[in-house]
MARMIKE-209164 format. One line per 8 residues: for each residue x, y, z of C-alpha. Coordinates in Angstrom, 1 decimal, m for minus. Layout:
# MARMIKE-209164
X:Y:Z  ...
# end
This chain:
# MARMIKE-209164
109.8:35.5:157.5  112.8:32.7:158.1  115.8:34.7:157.0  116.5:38.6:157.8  119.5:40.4:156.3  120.9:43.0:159.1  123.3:45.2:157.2  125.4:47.9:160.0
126.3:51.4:158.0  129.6:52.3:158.1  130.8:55.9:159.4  133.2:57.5:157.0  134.1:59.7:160.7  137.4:59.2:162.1  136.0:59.3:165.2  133.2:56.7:164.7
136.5:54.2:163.8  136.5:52.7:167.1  133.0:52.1:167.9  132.8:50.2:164.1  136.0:48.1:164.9  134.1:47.3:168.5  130.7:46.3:167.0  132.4:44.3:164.1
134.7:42.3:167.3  131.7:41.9:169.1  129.9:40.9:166.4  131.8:38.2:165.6  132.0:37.0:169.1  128.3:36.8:169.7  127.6:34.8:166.6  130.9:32.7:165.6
129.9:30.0:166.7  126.1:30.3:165.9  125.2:27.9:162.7  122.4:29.6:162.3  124.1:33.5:161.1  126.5:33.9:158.2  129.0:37.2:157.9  128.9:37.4:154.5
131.2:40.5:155.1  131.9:43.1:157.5  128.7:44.1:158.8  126.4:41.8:156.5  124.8:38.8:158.0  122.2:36.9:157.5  120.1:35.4:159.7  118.2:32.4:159.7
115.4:32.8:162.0  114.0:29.2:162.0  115.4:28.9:165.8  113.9:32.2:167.1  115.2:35.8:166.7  117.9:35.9:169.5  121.0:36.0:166.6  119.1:38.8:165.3
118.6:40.5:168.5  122.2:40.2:169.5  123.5:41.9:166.2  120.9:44.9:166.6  121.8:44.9:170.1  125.6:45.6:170.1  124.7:47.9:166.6  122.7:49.9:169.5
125.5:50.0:171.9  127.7:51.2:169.7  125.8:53.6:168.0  125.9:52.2:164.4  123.0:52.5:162.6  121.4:49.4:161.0  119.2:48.3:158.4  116.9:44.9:158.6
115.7:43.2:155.5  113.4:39.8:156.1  113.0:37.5:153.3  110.6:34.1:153.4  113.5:32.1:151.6  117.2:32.4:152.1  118.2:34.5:148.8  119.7:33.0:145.7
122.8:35.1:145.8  123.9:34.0:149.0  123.1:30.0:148.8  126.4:27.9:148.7  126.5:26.7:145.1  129.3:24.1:145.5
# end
């Protein structure tokens, strides 16, 4: 396992609006400046987990506080369709 995929589900509830816009801020705060996660959109990112699981553990974390349910897919190889093909 070196790469995990945490996807955060969206609530189509009016009221759930403002914890998603909070997760999604704090989400980017916690890992903007960590090489090691790509948001591929909002509420994708993948995680390379050759440095440890702490990236990870931050995104499930704040999904937690939140209460925005997430999903966690681990892969032994980052996947073809998100490699950089420039």
């Amino acid at each position: 396992m070196k790469y995990a995929l945490l996807i955060a589900e969206k609530s189509a509830s009016k009221e759930l609006q403002k914890n998603w816009e909070s997760f999604v801020a704090y989400a980017k705060q916690d890992t903007g400046n960590v090489e090691s996660v790509s948001a591929l959109n909002e509420g994708s990112f993948l995680c390379n987990l050759n440095d440890g699981l702490n990236p990870l553990s931050l995104l499930v974390k704040r999904a937690k506080e939140f209460h925005i349910p997430c999903r966690t897919l681990f892969f032994d190889q980052e996947p073809e369709w998100v490699q950089d093909n420039s």
